[in-house]
C-alpha positions as CSV (number, residue, x, y, z in Angstrom):
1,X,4.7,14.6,-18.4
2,X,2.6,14.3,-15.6
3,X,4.4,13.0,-11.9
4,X,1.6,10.6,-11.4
5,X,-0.1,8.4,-14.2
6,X,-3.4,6.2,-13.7
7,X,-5.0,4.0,-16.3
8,X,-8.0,2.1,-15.3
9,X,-8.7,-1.4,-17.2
10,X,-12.4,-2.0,-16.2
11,X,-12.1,-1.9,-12.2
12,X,-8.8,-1.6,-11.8
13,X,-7.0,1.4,-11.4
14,X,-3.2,1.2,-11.8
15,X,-1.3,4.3,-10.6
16,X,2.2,4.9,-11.8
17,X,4.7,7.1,-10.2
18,X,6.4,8.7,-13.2
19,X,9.6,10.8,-11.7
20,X,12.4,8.0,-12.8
21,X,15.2,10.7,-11.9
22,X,14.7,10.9,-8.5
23,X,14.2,7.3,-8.1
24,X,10.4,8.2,-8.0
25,X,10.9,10.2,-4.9
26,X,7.7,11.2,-2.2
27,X,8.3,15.1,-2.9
28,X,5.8,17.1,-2.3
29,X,4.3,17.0,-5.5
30,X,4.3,13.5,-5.4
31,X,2.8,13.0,-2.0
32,X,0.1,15.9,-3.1
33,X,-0.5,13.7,-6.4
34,X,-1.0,10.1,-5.0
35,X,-3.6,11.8,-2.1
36,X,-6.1,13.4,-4.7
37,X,-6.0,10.1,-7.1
38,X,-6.5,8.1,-3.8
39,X,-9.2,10.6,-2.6
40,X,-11.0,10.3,-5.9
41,X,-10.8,6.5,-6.1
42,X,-12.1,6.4,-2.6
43,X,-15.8,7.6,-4.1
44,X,-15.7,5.9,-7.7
45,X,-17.9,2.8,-7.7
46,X,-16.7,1.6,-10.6
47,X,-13.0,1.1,-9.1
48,X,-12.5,-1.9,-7.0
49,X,-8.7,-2.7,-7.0
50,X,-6.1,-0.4,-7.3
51,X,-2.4,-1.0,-8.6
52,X,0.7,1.4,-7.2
53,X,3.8,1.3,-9.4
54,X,7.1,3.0,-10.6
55,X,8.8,4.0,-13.7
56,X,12.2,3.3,-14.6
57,X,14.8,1.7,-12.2
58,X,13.6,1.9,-8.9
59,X,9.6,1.7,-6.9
60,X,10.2,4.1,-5.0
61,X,13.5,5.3,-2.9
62,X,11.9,7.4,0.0
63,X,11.8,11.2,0.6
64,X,13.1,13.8,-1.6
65,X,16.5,14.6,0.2
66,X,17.5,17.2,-2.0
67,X,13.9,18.9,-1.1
68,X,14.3,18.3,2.0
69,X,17.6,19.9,2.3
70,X,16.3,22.8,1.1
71,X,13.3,22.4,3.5
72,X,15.7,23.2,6.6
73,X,17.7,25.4,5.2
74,X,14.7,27.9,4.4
75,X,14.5,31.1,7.5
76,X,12.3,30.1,10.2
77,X,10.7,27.5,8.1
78,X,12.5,24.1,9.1
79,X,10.7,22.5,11.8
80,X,7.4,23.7,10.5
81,X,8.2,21.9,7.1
82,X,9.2,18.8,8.1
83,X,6.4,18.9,10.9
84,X,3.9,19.1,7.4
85,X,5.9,17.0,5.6
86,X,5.2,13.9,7.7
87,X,2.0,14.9,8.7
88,X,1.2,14.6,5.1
89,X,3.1,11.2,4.4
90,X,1.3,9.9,7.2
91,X,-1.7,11.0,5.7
92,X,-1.5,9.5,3.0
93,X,-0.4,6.0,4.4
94,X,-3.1,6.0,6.5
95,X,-5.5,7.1,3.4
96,X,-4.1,3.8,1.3
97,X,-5.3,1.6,4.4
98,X,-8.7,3.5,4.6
99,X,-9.8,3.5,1.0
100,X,-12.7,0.8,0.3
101,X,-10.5,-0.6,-2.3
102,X,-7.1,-3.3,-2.1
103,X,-4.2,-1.4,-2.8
104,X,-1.3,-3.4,-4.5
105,X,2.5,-2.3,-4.8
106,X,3.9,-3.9,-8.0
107,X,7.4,-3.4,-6.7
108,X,11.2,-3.7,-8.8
109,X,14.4,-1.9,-7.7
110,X,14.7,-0.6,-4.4
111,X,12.0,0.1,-2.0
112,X,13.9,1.8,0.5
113,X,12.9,4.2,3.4
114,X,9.8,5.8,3.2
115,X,9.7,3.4,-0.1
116,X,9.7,0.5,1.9
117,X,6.5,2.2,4.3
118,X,5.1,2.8,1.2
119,X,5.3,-0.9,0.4
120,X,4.6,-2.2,3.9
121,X,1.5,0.1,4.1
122,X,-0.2,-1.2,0.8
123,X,-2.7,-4.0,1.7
124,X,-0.9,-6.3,-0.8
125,X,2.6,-6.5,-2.4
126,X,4.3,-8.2,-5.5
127,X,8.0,-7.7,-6.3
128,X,10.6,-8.9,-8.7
129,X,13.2,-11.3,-6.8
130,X,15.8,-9.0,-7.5
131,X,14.3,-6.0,-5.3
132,X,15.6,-5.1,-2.7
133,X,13.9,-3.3,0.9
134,X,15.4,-1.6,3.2
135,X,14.9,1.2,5.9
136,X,18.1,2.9,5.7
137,X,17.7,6.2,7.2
138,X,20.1,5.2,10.0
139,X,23.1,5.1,7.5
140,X,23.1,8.9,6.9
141,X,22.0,9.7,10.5
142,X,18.3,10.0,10.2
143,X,15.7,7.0,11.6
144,X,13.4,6.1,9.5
145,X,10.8,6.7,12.4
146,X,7.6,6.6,10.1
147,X,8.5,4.1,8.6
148,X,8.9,2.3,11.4
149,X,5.2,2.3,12.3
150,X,4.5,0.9,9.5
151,X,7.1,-2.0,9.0
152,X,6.8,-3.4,12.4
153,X,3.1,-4.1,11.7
154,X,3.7,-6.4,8.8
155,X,6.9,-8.1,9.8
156,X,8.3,-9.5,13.5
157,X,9.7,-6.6,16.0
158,X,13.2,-7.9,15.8
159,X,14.0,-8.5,12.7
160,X,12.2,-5.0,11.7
161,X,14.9,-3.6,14.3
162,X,17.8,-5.3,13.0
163,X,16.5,-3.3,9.7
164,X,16.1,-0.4,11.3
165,X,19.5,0.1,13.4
166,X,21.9,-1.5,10.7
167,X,20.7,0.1,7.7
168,X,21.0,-3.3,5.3
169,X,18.6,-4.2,2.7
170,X,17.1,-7.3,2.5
171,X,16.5,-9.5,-0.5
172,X,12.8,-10.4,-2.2
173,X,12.9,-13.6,-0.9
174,X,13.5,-12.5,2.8
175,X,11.0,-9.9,2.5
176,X,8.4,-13.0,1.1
177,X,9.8,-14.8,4.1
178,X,8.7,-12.1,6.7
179,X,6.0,-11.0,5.0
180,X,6.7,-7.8,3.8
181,X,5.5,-9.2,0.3
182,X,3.0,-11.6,-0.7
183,X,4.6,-12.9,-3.6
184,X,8.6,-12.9,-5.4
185,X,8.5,-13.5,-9.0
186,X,10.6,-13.0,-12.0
187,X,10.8,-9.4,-13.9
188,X,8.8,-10.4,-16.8
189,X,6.2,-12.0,-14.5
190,X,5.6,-9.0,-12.1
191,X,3.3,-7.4,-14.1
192,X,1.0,-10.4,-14.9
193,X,1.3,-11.5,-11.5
194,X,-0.4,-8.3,-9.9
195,X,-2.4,-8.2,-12.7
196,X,-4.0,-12.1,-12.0
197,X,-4.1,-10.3,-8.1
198,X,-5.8,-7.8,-8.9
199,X,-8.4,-9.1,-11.3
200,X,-9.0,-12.3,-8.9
201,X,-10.2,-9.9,-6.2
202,X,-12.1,-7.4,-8.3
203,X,-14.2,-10.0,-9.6
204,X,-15.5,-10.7,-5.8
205,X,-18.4,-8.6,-4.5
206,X,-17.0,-5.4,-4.2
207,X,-19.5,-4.5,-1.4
208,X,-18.0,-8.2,1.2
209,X,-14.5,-6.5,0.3
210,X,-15.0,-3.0,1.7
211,X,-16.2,-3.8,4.6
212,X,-13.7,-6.9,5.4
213,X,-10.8,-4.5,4.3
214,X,-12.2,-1.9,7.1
215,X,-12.7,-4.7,9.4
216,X,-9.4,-6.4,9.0
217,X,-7.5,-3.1,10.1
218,X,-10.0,-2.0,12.9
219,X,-9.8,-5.5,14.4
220,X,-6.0,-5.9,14.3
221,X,-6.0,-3.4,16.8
222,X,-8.4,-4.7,19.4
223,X,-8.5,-7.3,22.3
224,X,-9.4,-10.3,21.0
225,X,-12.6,-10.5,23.0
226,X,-13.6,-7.0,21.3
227,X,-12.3,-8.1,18.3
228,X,-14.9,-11.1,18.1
229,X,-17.3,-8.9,19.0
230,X,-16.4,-6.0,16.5
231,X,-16.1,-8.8,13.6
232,X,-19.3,-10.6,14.9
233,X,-21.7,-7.2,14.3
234,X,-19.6,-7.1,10.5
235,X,-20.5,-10.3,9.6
236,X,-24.1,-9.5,10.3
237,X,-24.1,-6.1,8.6
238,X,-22.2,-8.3,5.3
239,X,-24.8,-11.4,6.1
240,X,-27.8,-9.0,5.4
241,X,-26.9,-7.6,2.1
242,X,-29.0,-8.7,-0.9
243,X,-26.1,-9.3,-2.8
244,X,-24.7,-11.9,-0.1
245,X,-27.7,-14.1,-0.3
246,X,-27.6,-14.5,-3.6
247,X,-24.0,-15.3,-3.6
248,X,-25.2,-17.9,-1.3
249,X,-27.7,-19.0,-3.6
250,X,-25.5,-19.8,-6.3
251,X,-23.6,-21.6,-4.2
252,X,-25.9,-23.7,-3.4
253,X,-27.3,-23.8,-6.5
254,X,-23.9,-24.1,-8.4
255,X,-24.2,-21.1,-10.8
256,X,-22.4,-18.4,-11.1
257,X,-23.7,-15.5,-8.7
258,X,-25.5,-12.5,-10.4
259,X,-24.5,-9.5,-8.6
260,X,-25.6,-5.6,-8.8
261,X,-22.5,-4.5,-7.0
């Protein structure tokens, strides 16, 4: 049974993290796994949302500990593995954020640690109201450092500390609240809810999406002023694409638009 699964229905690919026993753990092999579907998706036309899931109980409860563990413990290899083993969590993070496509977490369980990165980092999240996120590191010695980066970019500094230093998981609804989530839902509507997601924004021109998800990110990190510039020479690379115009058209026209992309 392989670690990862993906199924595509028409242009959405929905990635499922399939190591229940661990709590679907970022070992190794699973950090190795979601970077080459991710790299691949990155290039395939045909792919313009993607779904991130978990099997059994839990989304996703961090780092392997038990692989760590033995990743200090091995002669003269400690700092050097956990040194790669960030390097390549970051990597991926940063890769989810990068991609053309959305990248949804369909969260249930826990989503704790680097679980709860994993969740803050996806462009878009939906969760069961009975999940609960937390960065919990702290309660067993270890800040949660990396996730850190990425948790205090989707929700206020202090409450992301208060997370941080004491350990405590938050409910759905307080995660909705702060916007860690976009949306709370009951269990047997989490699936359909990320589905309607998903499907709403792959019917869009997939062309207006890549370059506003690239935008979004570079922008949020700018002075405003350079920001409006920045955004200002997108909107004129997006305003001059064929496929623009004639989603214009229709508009104006009111017909459905008949795009190539």
């Amino acid at each position: 049974m392989a670690i990862l699964e993906r199924n595509d229905t028409q242009a959405v690919a929905h990635l499922q993290m399939n190591a229940p026993e661990r709590l679907n753990a970022l070992s190794d092999e699973m950090i190795h796994a979601l970077q080459t579907q991710l790299d691949q998706i990155a290039t395939d036309p045909n792919i313009r949302v993607v779904i991130l899931s978990g099997d059994g109980k839990a989304f996703c409860a961090g780092h392997d500990l038990k692989q760590m563990t033995a990743g200090r413990q091995a002669k003269d290899a400690g700092r050097a593995y956990f040194a790669d083993l960030f390097a390549r969590c970051a990597k991926l993070m940063l890769t989810i954020q990068s991609i053309p496509q959305p990248v949804i977490a369909q969260v249930h369980g826990i989503a704790t640690a680097a679980g709860c990165q994993l969740v803050a980092t996806c462009d878009l999240a939906v969760a069961t109201d009975t999940t609960k996120f937390g960065v919990n590191g702290v309660n067993i010695g270890l800040f949660c450092s990396t996730p850190m980066v990425a948790l205090t970019r989707v929700i206020p500094r202090k409450q992301a500390f208060e997370m941080l230093t004491t350990g405590k998981f938050i409910s759905a609804e307080r995660a909705e609240q702060l916007g860690l989530i976009n949306y709370a839902v009951q269990i047997d509507d989490l699936e359909a809810k990320t589905t309607e997601l998903a499907e709403t924004i792959a019917a869009k021109l997939g062309s207006a999406v890549k370059v506003g998800k690239q935008a979004f990110y570079k922008q949020a990190q700018l002075p405003t002023d350079q920001a409006y510039d920045y955004a200002g020479d997108v909107m004129v690379q997006n305003m001059l694409f064929q496929d623009t115009a004639e989603g214009i058209a229709a508009f104006l026209e009111k017909r459905p638009p008949n795009w190539d992309q």
